[in-house]
C-alpha positions in Angstrom: 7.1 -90.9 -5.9 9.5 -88.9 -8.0 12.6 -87.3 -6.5 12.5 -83.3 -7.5 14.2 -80.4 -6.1 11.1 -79.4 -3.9 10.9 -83.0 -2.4 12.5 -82.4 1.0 15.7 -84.6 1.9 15.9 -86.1 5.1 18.0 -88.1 7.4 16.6 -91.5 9.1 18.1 -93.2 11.9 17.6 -96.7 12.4 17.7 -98.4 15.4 18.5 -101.8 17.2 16.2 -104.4 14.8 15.3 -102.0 12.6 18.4 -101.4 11.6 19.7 -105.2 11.2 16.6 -105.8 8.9 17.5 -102.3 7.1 21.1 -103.7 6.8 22.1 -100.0 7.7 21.8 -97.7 11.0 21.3 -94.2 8.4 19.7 -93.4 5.5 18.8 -90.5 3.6 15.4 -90.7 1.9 12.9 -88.2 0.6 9.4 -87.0 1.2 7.0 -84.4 2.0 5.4 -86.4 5.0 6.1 -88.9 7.6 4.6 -91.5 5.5 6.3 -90.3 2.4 9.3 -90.4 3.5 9.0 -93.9 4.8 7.9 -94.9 1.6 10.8 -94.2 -0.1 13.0 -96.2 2.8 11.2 -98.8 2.1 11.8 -99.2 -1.3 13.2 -102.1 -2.5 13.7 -103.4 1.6 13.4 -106.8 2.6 9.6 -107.6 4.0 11.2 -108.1 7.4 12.7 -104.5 7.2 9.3 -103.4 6.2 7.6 -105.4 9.0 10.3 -104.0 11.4 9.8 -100.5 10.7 5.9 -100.3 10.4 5.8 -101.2 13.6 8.3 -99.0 14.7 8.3 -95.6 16.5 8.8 -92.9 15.0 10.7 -89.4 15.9 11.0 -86.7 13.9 13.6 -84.4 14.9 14.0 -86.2 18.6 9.7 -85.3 19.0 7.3 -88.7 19.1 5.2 -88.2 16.6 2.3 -90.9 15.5 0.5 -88.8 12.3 2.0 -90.5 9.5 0.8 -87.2 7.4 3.1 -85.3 9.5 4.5 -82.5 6.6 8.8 -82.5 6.5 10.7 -80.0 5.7 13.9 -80.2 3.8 16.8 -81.2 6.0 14.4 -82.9 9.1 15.4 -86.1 10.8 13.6 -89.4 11.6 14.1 -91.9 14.0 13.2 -94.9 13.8 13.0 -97.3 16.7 11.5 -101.1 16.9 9.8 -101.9 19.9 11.6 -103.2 22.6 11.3 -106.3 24.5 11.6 -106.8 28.5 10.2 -103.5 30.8 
């Protein structure tokens, strides 16, 4: 994917494991979808960050949301948070 001025930037939150294996709790990536915009986190990550994250909830701005295809808009944020262990 190639960064342009209609590519909407967006903030990402990482949380708990997903953001040790990030090596960072915020990011700002771009994309015009959900999976888009992971894309371009995940560029140049470890595997275990990758690993991490696709398995990861997502939120985009504070709603669940599981359609990778979800459109963005320029200025949306993503949350990203690992699953949990214990109840």
């Amino acid at each position: 994917m190639t960064h342009d001025d209609s590519t909407p930037t967006l903030t990402v939150r990482l949380f708990a494991g997903a953001a040790a294996e990030y090596g960072a709790d915020v990011a700002t990536v771009q994309g015009g979808s959900v999976r888009e915009a992971l894309t371009d986190l995940l560029r140049g990550a470890a595997p275990d960050a990758a690993r991490v994250i696709d398995r990861s909830s997502i939120l985009v701005n504070a709603v669940a949301c599981t359609d990778r295809d979800q459109e963005l808009r320029d200025g949306d944020r993503l949350d990203v948070l690992p699953p949990f262990a214990g109840g």
